[in-house]
C-alpha positions as a Markdown table, in Angstrom:
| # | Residue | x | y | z |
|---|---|---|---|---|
| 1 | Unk | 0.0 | 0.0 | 0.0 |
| 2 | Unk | 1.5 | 3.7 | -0.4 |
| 3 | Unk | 1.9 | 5.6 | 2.5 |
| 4 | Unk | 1.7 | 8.8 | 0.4 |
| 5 | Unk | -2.6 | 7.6 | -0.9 |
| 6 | Unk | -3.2 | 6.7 | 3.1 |
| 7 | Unk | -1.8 | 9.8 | 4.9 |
| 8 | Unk | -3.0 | 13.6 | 3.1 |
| 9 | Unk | 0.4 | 14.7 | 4.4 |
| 10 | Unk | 1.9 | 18.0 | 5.8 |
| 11 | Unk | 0.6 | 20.4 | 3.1 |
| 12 | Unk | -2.9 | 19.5 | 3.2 |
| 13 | Unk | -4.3 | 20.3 | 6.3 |
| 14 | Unk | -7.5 | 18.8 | 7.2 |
| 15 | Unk | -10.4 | 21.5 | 8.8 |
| 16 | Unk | -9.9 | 21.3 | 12.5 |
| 17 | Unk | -6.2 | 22.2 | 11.9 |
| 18 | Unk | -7.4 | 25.4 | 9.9 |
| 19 | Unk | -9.7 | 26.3 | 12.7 |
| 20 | Unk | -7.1 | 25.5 | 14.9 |
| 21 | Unk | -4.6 | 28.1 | 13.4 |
| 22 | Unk | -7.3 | 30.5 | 12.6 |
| 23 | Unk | -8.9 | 30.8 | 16.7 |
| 24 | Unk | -4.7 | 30.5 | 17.4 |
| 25 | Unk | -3.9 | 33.4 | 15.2 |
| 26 | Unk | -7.6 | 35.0 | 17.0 |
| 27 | Unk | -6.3 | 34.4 | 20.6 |
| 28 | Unk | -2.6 | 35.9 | 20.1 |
| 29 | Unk | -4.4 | 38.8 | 18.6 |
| 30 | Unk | -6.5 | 38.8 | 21.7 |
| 31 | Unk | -3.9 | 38.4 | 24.0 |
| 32 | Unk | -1.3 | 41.4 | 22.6 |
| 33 | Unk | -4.4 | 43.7 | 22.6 |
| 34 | Unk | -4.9 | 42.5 | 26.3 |
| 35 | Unk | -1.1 | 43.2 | 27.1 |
| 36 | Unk | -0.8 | 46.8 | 24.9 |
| 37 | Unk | -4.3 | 48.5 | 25.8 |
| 38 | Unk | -4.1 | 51.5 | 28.4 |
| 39 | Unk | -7.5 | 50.8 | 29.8 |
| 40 | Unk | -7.3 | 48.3 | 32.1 |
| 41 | Unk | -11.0 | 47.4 | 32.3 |
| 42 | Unk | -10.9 | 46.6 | 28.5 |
| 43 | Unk | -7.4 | 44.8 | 28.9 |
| 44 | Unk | -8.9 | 42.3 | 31.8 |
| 45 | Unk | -11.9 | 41.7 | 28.5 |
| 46 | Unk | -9.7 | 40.6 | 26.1 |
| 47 | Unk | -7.8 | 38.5 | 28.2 |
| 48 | Unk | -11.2 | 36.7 | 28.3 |
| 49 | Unk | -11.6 | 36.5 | 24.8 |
| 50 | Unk | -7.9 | 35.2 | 24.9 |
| 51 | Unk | -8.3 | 32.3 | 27.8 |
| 52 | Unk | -11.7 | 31.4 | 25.9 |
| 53 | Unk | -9.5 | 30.7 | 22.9 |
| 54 | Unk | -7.6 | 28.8 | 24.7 |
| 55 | Unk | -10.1 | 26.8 | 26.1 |
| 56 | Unk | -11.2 | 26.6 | 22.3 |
| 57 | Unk | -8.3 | 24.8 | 20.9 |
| 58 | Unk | -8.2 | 22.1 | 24.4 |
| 59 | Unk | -12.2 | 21.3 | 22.6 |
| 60 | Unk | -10.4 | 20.9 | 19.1 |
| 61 | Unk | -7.6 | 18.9 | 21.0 |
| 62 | Unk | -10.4 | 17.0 | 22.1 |
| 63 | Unk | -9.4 | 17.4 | 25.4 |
| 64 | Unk | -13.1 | 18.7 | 26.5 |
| 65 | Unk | -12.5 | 18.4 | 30.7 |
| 66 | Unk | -9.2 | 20.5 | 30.4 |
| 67 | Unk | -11.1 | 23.0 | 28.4 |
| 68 | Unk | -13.8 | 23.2 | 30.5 |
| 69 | Unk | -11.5 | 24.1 | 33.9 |
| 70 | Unk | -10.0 | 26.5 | 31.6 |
| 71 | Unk | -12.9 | 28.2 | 30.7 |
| 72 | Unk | -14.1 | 27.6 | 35.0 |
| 73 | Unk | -11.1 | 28.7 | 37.0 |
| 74 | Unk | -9.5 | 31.2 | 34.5 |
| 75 | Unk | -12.4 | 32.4 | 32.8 |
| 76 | Unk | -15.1 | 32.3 | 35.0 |
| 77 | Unk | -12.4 | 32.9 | 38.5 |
| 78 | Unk | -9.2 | 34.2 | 37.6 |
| 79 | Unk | -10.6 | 36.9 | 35.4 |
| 80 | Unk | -13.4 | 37.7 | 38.0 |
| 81 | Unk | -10.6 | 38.5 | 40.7 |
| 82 | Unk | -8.8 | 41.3 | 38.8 |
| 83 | Unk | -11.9 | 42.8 | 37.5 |
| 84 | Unk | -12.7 | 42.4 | 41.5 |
| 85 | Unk | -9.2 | 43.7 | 42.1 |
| 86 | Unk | -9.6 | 46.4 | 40.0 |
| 87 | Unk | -13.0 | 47.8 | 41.4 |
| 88 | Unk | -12.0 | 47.2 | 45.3 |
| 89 | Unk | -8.5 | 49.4 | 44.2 |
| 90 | Unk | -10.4 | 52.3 | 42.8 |
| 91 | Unk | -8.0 | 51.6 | 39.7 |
| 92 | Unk | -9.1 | 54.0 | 36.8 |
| 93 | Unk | -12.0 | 52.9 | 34.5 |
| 94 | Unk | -10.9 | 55.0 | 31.8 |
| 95 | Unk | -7.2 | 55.1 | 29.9 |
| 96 | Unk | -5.0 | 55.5 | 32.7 |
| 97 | Unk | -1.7 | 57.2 | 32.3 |
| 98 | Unk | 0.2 | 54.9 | 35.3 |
| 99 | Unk | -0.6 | 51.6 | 32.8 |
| 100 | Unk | 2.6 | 52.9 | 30.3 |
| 101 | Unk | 5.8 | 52.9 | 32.3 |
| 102 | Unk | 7.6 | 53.7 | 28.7 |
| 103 | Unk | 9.5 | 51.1 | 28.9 |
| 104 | Unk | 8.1 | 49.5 | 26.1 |
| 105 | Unk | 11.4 | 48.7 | 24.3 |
| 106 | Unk | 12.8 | 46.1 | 27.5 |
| 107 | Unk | 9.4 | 45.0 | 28.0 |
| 108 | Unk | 9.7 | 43.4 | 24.5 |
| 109 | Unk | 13.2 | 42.0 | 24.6 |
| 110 | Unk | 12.0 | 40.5 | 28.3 |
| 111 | Unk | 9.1 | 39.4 | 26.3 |
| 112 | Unk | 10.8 | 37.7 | 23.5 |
| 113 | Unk | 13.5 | 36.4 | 25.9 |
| 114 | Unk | 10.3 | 34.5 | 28.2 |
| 115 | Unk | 8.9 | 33.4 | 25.1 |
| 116 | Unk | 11.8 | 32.2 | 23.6 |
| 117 | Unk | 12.9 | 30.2 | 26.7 |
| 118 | Unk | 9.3 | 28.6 | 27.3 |
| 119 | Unk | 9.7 | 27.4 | 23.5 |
| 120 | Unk | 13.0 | 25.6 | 24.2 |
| 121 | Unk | 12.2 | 24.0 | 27.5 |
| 122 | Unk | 8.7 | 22.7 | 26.2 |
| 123 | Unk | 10.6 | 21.8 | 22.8 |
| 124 | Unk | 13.2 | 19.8 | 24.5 |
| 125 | Unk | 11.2 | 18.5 | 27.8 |
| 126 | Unk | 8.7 | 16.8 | 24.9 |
| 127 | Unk | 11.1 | 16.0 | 22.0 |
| 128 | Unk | 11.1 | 12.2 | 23.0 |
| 129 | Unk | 7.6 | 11.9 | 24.4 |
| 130 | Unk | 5.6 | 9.4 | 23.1 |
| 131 | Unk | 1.8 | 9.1 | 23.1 |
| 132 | Unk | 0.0 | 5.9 | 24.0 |
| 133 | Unk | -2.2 | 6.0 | 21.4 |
| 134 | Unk | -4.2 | 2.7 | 22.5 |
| 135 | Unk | -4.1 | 3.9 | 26.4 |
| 136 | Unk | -6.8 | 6.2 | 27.8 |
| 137 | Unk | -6.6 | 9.7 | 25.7 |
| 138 | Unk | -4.1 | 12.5 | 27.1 |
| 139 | Unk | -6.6 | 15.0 | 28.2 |
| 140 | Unk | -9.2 | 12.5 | 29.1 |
| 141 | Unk | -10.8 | 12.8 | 32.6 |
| 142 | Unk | -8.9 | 9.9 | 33.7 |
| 143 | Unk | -5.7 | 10.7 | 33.0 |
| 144 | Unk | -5.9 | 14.3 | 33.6 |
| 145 | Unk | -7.8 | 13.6 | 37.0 |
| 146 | Unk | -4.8 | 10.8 | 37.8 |
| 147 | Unk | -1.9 | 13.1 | 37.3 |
| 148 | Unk | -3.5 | 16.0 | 39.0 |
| 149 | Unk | -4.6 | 14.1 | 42.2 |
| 150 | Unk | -1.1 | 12.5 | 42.3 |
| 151 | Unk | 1.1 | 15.0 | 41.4 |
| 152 | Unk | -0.6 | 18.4 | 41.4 |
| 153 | Unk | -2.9 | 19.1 | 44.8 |
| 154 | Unk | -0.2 | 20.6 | 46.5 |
| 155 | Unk | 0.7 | 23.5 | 44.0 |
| 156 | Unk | -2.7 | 23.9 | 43.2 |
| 157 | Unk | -3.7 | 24.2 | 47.1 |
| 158 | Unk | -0.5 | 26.8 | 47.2 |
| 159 | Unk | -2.0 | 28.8 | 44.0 |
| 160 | Unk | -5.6 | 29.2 | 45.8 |
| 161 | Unk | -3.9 | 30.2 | 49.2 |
| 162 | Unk | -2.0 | 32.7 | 47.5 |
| 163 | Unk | -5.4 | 34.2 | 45.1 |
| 164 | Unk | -6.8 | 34.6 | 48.6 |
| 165 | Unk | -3.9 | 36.3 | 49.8 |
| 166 | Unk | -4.1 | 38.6 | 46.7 |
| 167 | Unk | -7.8 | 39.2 | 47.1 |
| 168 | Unk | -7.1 | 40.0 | 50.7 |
| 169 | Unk | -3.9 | 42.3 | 50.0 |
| 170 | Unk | -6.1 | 44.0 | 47.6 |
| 171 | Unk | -9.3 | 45.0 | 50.4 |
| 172 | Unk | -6.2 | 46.1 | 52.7 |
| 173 | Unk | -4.8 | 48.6 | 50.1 |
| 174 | Unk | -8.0 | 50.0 | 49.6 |
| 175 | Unk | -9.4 | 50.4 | 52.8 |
| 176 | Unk | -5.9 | 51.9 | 53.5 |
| 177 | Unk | -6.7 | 54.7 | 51.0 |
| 178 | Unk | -10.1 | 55.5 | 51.4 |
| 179 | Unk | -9.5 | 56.4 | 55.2 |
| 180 | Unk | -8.7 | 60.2 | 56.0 |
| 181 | Unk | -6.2 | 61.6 | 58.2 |
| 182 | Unk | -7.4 | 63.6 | 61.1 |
| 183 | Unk | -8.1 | 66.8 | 60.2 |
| 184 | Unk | -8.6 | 66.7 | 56.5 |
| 185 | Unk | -12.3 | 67.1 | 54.8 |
């Protein structure tokens, strides 16, 4: 049989790995807007749209439980808290001149530079990874429930304690603010 008739090959894409690239390109788009905006109302929004893309390509991974906590905890949590954050902080709702520290030049070489390093590790952690194809699927329930239980509660225990402790640092600061010194109006 030719291996060339069976497999369409590299150049032909099949649909789900247009859509793929197309809600990829869609969430980088949404993700530099949410990074470069000045309002930071409207950048905490399109960091939505960008995490629900994310949570998009997990359900064209088929990996429909990890894109379902994605769209719970970030979505539907993590976004909530700085829009929370923002409100309790009194942070501007309009373009605020404090969200540009000009220093737009080393913030994109320290950009490129994280970016660049979180290719290479992920590139070389994986390069001889192997999935089991005829095991349960990678981002089944099973498997994803298995390796978080086993190897994960602790971190993710730490990362709640430490949302709290940002929610709670956050009422602090702006209680702080809001109180007047003796004598002033």
């Amino acid at each position: 049989m030719n291996v060339a008739a069976a497999h369409p090959g590299f150049l032909s894409p099949t649909g789900v790995e247009i859509v793929f690239v197309l809600v990829g390109v869609a969430t980088l788009a949404a993700a530099v807007v949410s990074v470069t905006t000045k309002q930071l109302v409207h950048a905490a929004l399109w960091l939505v749209v960008a995490l629900g893309g994310v949570a998009v390509e997990y359900l064209l991974l088929t990996a429909e439980f990890i894109a379902w906590v994605q769209v719970l905890i970030y979505v539907g949590s993590v976004v909530v808290l700085v829009l929370f954050g923002l409100m309790l902080t009194k942070a501007p709702i309009g373009r605020s001149p404090d969200a540009d520290s000009g220093n737009r030049i080393a913030a994109l070489a320290v950009a490129v530079a994280a970016a660049g390093t979180l290719v290479w590790v992920v590139v070389d952690a994986f390069r001889s990874t192997w999935i089991d194809v005829d095991g349960a699927p990678q981002g089944s329930t099973k498997v994803t429930g298995e390796i978080l239980f086993r190897h994960w509660v602790l971190p993710f225990e730490a990362l709640s304690v430490l949302l709290l402790a940002a929610l709670v640092g956050a009422i602090v600061l702006s209680r702080k603010q809001s109180r007047q010194q003796p004598g002033e109006r």
